[in-house]
PDB file of N, CA, C and O in Angstrom:
ATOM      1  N   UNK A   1      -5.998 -54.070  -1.213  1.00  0.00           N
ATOM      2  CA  UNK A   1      -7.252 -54.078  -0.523  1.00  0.00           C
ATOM      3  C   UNK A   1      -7.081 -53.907   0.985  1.00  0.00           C
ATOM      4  O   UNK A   1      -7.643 -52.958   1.533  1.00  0.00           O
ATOM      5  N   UNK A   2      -6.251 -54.869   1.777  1.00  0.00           N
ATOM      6  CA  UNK A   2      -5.895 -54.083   2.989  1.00  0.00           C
ATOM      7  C   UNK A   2      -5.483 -52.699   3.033  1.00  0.00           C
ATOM      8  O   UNK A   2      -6.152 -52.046   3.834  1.00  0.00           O
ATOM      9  N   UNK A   3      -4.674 -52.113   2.480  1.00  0.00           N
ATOM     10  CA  UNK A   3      -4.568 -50.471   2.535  1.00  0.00           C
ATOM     11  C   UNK A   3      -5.972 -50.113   2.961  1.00  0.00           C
ATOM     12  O   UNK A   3      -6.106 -49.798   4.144  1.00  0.00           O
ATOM     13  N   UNK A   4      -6.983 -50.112   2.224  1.00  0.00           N
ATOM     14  CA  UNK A   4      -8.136 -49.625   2.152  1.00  0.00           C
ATOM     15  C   UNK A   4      -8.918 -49.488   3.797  1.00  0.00           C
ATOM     16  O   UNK A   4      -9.565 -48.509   4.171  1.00  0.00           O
ATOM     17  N   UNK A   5      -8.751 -50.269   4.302  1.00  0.00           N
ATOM     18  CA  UNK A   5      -9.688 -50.866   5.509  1.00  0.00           C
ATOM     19  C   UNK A   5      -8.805 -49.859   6.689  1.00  0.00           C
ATOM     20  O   UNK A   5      -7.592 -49.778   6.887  1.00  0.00           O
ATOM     21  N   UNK A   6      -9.948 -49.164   7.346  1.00  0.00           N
ATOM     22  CA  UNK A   6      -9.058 -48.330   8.637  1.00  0.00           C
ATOM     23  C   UNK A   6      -9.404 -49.109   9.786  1.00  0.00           C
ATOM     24  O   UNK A   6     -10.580 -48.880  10.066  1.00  0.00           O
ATOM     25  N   UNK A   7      -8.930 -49.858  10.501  1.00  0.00           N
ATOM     26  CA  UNK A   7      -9.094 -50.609  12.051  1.00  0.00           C
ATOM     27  C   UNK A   7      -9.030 -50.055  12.826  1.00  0.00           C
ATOM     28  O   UNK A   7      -9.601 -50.535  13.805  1.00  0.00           O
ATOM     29  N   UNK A   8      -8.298 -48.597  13.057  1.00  0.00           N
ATOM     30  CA  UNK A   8      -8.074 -48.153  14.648  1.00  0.00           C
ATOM     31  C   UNK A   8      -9.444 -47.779  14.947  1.00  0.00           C
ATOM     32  O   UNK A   8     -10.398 -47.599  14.190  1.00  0.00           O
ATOM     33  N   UNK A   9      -9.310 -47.674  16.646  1.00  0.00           N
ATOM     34  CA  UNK A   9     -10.427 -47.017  16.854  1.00  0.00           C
ATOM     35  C   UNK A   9     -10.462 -45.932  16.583  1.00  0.00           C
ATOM     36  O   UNK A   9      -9.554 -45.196  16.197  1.00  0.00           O
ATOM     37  N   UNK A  10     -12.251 -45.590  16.884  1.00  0.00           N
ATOM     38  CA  UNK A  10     -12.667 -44.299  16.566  1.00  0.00           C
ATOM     39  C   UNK A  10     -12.474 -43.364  17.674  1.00  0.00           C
ATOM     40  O   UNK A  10     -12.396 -43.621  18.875  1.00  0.00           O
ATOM     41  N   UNK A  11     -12.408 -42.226  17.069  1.00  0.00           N
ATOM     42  CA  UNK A  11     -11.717 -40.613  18.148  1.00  0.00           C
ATOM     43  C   UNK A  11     -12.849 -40.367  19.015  1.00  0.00           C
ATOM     44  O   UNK A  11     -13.873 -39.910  18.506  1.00  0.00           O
ATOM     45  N   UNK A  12     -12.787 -40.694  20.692  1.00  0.00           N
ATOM     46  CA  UNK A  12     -13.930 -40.539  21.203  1.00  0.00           C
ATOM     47  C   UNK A  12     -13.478 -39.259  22.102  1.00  0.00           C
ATOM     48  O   UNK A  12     -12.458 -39.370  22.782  1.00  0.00           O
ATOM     49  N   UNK A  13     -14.116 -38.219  22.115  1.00  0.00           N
ATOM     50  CA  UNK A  13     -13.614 -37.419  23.116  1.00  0.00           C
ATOM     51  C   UNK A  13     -13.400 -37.400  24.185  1.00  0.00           C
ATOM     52  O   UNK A  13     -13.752 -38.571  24.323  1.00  0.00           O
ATOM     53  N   UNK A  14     -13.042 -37.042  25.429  1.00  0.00           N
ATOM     54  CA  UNK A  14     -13.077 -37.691  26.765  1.00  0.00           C
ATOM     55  C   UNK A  14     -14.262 -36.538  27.471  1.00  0.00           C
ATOM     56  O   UNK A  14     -14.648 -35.377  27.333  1.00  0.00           O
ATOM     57  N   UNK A  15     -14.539 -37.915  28.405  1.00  0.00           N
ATOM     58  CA  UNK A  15     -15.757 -37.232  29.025  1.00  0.00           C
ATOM     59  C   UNK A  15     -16.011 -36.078  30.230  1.00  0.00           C
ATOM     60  O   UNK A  15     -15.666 -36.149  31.409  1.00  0.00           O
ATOM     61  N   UNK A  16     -16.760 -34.949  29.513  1.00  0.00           N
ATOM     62  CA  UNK A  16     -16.409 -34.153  30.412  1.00  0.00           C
ATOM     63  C   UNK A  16     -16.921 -33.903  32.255  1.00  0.00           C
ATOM     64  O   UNK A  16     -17.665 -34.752  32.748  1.00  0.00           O
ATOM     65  N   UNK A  17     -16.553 -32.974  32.926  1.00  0.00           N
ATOM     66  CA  UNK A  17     -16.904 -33.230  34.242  1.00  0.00           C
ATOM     67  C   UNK A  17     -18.821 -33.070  34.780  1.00  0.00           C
ATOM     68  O   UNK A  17     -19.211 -33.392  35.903  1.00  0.00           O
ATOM     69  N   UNK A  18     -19.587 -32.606  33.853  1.00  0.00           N
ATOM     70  CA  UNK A  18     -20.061 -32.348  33.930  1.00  0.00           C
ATOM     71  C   UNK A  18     -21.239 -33.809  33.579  1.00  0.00           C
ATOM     72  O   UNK A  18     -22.287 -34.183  34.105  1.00  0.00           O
ATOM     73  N   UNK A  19     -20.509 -34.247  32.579  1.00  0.00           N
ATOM     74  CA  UNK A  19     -21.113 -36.139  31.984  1.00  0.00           C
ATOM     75  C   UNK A  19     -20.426 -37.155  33.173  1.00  0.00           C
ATOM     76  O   UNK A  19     -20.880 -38.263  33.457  1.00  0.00           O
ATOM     77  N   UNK A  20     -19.378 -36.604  33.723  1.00  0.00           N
ATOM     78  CA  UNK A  20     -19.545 -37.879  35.322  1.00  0.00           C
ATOM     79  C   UNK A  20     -20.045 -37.549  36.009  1.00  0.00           C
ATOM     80  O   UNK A  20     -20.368 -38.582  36.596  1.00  0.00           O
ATOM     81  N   UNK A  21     -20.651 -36.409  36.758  1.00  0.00           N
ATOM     82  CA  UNK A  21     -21.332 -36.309  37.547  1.00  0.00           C
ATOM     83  C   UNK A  21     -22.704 -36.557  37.612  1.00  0.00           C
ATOM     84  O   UNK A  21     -23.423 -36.552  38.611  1.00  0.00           O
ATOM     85  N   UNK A  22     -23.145 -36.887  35.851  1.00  0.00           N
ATOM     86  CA  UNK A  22     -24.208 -36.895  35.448  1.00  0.00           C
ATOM     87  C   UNK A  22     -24.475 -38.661  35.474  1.00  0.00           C
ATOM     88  O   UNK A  22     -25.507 -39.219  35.844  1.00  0.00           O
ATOM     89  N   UNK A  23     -23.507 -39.162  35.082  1.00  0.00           N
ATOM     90  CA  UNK A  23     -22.967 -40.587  34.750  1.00  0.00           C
ATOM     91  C   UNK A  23     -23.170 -41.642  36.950  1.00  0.00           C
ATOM     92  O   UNK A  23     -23.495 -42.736  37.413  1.00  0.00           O
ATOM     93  N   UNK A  24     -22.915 -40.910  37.211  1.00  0.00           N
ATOM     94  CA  UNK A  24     -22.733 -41.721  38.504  1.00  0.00           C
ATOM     95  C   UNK A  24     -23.650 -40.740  39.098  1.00  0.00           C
ATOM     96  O   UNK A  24     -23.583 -40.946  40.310  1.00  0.00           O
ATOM     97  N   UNK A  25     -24.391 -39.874  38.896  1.00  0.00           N
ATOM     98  CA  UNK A  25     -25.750 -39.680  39.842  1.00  0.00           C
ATOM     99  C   UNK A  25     -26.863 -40.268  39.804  1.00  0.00           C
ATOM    100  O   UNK A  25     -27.506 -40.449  40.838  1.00  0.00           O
ATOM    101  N   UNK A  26     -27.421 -40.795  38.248  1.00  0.00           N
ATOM    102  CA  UNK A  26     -27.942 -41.822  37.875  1.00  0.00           C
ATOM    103  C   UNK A  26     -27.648 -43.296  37.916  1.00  0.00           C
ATOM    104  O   UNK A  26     -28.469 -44.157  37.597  1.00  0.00           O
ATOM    105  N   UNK A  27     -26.305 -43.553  38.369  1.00  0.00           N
ATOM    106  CA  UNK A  27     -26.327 -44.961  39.087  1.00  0.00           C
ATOM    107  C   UNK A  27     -26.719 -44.720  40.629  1.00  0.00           C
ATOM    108  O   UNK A  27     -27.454 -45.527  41.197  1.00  0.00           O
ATOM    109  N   UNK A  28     -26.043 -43.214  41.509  1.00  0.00           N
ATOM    110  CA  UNK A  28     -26.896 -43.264  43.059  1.00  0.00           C
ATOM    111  C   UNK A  28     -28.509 -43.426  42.848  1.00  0.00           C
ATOM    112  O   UNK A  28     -29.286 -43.840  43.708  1.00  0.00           O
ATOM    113  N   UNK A  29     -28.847 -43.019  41.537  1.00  0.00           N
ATOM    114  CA  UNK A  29     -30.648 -42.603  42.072  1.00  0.00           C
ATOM    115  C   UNK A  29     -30.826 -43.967  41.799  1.00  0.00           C
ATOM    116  O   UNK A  29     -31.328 -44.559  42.754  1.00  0.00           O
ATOM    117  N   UNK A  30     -30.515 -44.877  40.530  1.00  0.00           N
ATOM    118  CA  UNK A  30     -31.087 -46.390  40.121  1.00  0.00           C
ATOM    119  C   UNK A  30     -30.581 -47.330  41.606  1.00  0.00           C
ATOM    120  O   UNK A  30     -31.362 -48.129  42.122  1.00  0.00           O
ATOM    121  N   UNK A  31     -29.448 -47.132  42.053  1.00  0.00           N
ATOM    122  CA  UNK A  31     -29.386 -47.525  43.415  1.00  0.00           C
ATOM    123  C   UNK A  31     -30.274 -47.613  44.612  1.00  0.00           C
ATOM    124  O   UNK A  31     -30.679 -48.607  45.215  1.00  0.00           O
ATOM    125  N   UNK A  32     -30.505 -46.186  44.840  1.00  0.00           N
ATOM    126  CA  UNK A  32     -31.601 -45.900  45.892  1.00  0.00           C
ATOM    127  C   UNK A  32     -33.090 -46.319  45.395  1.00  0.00           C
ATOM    128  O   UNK A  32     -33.747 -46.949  46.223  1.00  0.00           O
ATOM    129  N   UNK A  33     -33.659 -46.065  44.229  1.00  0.00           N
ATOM    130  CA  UNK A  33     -34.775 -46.865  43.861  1.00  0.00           C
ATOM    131  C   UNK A  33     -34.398 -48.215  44.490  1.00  0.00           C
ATOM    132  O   UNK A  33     -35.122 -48.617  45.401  1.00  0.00           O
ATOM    133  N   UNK A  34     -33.295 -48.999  44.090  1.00  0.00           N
ATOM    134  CA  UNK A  34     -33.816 -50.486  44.533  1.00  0.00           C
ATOM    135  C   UNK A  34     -33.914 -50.856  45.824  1.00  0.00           C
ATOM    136  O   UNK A  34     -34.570 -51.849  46.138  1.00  0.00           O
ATOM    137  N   UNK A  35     -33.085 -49.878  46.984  1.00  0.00           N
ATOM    138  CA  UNK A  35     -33.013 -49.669  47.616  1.00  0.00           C
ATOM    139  C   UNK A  35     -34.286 -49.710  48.529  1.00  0.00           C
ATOM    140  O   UNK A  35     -34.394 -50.234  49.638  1.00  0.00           O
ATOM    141  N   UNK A  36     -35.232 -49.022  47.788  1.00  0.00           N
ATOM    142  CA  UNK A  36     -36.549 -48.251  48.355  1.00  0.00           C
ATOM    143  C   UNK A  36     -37.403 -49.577  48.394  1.00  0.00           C
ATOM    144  O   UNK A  36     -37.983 -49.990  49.398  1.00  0.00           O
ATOM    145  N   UNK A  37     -37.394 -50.362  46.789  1.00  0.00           N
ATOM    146  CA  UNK A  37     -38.100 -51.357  46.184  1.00  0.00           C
ATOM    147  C   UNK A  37     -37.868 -52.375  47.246  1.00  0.00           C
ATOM    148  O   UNK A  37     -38.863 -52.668  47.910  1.00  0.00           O
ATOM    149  N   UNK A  38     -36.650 -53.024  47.560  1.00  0.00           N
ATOM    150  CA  UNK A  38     -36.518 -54.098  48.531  1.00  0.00           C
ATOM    151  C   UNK A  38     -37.334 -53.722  50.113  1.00  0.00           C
ATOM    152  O   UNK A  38     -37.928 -54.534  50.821  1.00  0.00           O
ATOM    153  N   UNK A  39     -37.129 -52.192  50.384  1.00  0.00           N
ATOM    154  CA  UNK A  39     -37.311 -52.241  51.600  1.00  0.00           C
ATOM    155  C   UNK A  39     -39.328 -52.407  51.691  1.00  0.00           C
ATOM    156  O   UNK A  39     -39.969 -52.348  52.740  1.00  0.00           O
ATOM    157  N   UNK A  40     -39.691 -52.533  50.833  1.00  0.00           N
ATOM    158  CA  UNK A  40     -41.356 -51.837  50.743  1.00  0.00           C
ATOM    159  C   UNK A  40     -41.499 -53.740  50.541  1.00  0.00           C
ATOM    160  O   UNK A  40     -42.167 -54.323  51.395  1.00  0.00           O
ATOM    161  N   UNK A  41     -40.971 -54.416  49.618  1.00  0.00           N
ATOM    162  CA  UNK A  41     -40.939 -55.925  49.577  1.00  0.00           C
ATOM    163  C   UNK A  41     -40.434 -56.806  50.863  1.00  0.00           C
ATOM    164  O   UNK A  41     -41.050 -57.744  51.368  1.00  0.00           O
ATOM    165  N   UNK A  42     -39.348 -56.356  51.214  1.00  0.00           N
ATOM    166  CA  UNK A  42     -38.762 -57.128  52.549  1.00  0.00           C
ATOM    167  C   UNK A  42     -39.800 -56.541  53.939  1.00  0.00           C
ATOM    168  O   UNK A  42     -39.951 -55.352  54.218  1.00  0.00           O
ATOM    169  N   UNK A  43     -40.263 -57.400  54.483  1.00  0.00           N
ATOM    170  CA  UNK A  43     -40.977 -57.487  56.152  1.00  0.00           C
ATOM    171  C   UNK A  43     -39.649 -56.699  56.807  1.00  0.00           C
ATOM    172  O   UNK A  43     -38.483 -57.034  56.597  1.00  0.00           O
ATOM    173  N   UNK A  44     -40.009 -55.766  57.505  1.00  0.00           N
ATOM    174  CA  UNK A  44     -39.027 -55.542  58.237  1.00  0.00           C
ATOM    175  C   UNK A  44     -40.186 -54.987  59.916  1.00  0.00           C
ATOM    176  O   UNK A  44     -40.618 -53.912  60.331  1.00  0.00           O
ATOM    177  N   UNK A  45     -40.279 -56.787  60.502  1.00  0.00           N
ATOM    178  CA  UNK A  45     -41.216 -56.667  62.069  1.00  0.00           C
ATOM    179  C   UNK A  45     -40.406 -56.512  63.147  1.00  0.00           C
ATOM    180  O   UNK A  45     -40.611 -56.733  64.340  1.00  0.00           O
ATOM    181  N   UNK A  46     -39.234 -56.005  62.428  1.00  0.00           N
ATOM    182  CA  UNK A  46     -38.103 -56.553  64.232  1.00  0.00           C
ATOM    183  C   UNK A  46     -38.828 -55.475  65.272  1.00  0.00           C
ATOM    184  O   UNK A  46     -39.167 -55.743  66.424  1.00  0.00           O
ATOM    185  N   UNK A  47     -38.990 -54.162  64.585  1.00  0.00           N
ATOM    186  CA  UNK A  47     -39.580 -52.514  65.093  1.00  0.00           C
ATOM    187  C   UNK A  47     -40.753 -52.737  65.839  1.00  0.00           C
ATOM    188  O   UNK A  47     -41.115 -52.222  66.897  1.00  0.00           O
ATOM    189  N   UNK A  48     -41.413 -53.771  64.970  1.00  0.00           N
ATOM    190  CA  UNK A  48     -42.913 -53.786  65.492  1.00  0.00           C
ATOM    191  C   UNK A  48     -42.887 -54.966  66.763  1.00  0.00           C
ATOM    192  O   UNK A  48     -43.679 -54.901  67.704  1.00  0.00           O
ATOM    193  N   UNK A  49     -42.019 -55.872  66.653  1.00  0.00           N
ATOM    194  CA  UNK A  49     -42.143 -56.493  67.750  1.00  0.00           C
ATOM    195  C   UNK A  49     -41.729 -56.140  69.156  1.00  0.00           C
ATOM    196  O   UNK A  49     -42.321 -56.368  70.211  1.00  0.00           O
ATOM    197  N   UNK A  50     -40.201 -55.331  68.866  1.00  0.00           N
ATOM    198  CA  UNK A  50     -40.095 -55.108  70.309  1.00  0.00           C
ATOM    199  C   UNK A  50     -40.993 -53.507  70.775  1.00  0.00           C
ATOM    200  O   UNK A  50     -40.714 -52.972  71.849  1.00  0.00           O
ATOM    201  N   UNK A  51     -42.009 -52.911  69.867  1.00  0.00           N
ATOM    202  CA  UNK A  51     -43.149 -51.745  70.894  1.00  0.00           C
ATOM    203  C   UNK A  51     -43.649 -53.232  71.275  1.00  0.00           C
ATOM    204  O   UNK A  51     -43.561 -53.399  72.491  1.00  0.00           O
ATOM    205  N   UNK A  52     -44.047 -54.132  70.728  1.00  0.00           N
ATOM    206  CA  UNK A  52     -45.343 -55.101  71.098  1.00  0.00           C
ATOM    207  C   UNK A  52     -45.128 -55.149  72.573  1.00  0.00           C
ATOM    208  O   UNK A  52     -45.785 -54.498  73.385  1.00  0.00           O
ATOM    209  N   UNK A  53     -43.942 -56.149  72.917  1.00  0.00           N
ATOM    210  CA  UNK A  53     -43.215 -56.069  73.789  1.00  0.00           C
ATOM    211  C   UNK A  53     -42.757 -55.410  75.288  1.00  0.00           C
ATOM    212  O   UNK A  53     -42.327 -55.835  76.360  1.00  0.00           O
ATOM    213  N   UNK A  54     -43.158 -53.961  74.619  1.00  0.00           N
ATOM    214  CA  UNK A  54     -43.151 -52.959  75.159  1.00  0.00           C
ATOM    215  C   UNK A  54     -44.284 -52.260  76.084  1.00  0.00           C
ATOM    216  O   UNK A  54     -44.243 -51.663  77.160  1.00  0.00           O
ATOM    217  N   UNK A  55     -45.412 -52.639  75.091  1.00  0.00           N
ATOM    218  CA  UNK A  55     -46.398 -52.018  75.581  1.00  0.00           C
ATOM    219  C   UNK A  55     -47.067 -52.338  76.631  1.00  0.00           C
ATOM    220  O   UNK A  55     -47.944 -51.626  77.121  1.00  0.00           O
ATOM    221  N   UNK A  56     -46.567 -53.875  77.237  1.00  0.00           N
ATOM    222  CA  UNK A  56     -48.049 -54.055  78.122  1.00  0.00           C
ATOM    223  C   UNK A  56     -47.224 -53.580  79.646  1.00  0.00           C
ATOM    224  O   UNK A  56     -47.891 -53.105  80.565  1.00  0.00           O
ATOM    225  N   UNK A  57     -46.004 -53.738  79.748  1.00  0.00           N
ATOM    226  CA  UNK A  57     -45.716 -52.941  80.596  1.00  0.00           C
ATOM    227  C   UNK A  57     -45.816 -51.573  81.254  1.00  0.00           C
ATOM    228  O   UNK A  57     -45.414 -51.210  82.359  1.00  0.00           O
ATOM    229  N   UNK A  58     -46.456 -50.900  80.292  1.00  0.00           N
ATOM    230  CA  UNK A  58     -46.055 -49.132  79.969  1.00  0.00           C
ATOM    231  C   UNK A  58     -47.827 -49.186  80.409  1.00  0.00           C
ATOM    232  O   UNK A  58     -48.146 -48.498  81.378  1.00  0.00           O
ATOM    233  N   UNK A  59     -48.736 -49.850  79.823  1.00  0.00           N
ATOM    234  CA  UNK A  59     -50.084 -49.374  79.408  1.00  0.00           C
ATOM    235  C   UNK A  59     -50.586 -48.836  80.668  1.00  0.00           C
ATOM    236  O   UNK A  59     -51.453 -47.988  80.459  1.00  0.00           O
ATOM    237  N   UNK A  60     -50.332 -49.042  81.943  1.00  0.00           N
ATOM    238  CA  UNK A  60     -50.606 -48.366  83.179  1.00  0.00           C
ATOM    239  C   UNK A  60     -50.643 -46.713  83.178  1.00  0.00           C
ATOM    240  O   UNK A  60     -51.490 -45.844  83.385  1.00  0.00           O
ATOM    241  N   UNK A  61     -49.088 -46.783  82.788  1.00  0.00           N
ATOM    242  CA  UNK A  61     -48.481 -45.382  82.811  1.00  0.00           C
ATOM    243  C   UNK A  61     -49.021 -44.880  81.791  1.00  0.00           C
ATOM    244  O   UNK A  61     -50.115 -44.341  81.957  1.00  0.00           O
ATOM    245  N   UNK A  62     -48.636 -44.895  80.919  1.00  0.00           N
ATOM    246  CA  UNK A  62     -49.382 -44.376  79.266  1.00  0.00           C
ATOM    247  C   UNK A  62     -51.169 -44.008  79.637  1.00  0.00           C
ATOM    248  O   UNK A  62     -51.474 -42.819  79.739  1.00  0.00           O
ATOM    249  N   UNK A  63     -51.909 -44.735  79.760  1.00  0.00           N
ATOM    250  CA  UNK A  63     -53.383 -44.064  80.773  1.00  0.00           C
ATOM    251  C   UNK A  63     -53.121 -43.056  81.391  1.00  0.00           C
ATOM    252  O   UNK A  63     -53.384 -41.969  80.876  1.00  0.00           O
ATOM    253  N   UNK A  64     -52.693 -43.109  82.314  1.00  0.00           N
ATOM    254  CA  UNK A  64     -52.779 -41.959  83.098  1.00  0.00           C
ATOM    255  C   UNK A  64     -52.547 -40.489  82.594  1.00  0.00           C
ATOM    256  O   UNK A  64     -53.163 -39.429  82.710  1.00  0.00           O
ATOM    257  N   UNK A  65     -51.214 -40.955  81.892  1.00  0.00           N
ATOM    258  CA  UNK A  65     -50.928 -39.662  81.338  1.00  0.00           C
ATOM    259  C   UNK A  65     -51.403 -39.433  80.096  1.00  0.00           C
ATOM    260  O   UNK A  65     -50.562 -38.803  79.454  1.00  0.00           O
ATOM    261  N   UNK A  66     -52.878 -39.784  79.151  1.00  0.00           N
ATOM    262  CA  UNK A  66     -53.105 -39.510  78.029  1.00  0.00           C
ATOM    263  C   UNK A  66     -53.935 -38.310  78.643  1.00  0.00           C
ATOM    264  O   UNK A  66     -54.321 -38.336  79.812  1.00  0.00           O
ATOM    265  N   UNK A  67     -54.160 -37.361  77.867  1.00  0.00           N
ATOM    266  CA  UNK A  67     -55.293 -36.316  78.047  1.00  0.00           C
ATOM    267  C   UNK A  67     -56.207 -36.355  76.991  1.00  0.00           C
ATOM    268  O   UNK A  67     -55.814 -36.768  75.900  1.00  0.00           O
ATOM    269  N   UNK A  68     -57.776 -35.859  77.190  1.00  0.00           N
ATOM    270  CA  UNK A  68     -58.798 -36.125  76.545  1.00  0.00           C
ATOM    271  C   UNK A  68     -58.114 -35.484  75.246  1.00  0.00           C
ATOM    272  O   UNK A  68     -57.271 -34.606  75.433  1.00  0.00           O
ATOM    273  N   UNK A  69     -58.525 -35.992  73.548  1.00  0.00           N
ATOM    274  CA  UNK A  69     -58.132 -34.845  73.040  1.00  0.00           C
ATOM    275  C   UNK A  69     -59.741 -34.234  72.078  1.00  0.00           C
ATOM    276  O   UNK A  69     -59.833 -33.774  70.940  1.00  0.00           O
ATOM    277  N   UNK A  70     -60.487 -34.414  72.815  1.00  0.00           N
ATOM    278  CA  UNK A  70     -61.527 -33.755  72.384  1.00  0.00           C
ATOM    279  C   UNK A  70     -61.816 -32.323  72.433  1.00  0.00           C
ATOM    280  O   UNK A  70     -62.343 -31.886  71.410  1.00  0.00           O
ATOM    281  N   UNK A  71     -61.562 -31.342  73.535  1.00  0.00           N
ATOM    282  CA  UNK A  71     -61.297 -30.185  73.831  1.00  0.00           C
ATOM    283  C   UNK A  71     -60.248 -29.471  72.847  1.00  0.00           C
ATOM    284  O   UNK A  71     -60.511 -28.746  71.887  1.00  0.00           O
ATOM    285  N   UNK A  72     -58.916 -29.888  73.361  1.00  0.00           N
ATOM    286  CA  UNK A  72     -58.384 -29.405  72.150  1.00  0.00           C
ATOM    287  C   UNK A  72     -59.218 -29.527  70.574  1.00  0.00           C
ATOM    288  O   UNK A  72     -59.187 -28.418  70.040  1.00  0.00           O
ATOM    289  N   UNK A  73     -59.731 -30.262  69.956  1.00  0.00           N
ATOM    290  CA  UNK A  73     -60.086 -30.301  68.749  1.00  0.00           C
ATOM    291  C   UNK A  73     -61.285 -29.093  68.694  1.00  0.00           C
ATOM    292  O   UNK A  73     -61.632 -28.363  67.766  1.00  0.00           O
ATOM    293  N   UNK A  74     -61.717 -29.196  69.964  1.00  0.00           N
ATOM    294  CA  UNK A  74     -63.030 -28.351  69.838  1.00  0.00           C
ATOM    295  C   UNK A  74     -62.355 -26.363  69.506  1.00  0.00           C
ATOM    296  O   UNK A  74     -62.895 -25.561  68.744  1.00  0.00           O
ATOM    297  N   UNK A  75     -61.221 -26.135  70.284  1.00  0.00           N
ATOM    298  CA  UNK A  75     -60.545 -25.074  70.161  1.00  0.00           C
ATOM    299  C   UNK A  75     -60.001 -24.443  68.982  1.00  0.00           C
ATOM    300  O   UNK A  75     -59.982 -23.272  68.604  1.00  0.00           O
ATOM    301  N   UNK A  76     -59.386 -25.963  68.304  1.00  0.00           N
ATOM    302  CA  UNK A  76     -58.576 -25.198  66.805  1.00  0.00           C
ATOM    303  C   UNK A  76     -59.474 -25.279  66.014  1.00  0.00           C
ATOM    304  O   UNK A  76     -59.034 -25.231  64.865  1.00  0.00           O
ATOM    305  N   UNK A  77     -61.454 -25.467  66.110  1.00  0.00           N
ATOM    306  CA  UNK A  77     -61.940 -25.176  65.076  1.00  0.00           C
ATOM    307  C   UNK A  77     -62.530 -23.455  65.023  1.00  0.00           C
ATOM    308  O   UNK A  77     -63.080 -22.886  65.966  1.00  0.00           O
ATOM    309  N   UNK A  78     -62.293 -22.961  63.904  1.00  0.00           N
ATOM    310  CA  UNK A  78     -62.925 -21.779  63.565  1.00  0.00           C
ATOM    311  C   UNK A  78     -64.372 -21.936  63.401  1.00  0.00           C
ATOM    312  O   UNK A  78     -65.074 -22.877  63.030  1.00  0.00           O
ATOM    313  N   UNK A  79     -64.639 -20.590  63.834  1.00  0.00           N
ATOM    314  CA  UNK A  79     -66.172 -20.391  63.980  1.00  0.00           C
ATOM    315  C   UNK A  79     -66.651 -19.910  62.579  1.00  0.00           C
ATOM    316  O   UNK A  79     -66.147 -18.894  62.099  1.00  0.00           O
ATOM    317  N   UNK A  80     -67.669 -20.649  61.864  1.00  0.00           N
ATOM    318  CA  UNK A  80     -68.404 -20.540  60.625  1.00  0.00           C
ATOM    319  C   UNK A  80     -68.505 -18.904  60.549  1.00  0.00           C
ATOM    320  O   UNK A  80     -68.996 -18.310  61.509  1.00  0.00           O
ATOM    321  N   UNK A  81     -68.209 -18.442  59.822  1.00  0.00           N
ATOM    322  CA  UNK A  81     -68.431 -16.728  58.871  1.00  0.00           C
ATOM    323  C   UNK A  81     -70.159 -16.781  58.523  1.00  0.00           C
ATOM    324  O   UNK A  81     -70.719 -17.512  57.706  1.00  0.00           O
ATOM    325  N   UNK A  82     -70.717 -15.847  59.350  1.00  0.00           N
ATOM    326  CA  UNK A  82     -71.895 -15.758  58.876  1.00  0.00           C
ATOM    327  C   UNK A  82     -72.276 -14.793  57.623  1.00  0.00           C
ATOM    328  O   UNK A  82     -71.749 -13.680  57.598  1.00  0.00           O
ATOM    329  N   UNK A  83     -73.450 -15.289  56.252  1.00  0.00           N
ATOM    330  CA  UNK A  83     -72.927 -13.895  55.391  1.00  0.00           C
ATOM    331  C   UNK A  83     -74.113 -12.976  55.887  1.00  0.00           C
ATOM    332  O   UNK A  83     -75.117 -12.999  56.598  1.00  0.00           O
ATOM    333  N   UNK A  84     -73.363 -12.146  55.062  1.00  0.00           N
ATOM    334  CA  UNK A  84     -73.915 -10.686  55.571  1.00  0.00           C
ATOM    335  C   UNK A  84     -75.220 -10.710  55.059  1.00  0.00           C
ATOM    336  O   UNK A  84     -76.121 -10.614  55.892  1.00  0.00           O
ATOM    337  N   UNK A  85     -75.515 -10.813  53.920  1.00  0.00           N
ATOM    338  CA  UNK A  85     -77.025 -11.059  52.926  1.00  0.00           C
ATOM    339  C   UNK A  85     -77.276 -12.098  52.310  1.00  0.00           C
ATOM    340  O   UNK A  85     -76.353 -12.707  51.770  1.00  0.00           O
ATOM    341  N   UNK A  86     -79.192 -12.768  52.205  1.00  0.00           N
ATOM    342  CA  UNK A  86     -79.383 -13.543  51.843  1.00  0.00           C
ATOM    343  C   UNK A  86     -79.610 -12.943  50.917  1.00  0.00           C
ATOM    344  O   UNK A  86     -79.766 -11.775  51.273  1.00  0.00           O
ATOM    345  N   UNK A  87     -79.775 -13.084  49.489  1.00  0.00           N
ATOM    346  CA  UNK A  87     -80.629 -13.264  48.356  1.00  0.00           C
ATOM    347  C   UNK A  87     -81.905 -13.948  48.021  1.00  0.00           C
ATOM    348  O   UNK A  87     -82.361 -13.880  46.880  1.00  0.00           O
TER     349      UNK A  87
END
């Protein structure tokens, strides 16, 4: 009855180059997802505090040099197509 019974392992082929590249690009992408996931969950105010910081010093300068931007807007609009015939 032992005769009978085969134990070795089974013949696995080895994997080709084309299944590791496939194999460890899908651990970079499941990586970078969590990656993405923590950063959208984790506060990250350090950025926002030091403009805060920033700004009340500047707000003098920053005035002066804003320009209206109403004009411009008025320029990049196209002029309505009138049609040719009513019906």
């Amino acid at each position: 009855m032992s005769g009978d019974l085969d134990l070795s392992p089974p013949e696995v082929p080895e994997p080709t180059l084309f299944e590791g590249l496939l194999r460890y690009g899908l651990f970079l992408g499941a990586i970078f997802q969590l990656v993405c996931i923590l950063a959208i969950i984790l506060p990250t105010s350090k950025s926002h505090e030091q403009e805060e910081t920033a700004e009340p010093a500047d707000t003098k300068g920053s005035e002066q040099s804003k320009k209206p931007k109403a004009p411009i807007q008025q320029m990049r609009q196209k002029p309505k197509k009138e049609s040719k015939k009513k019906r």
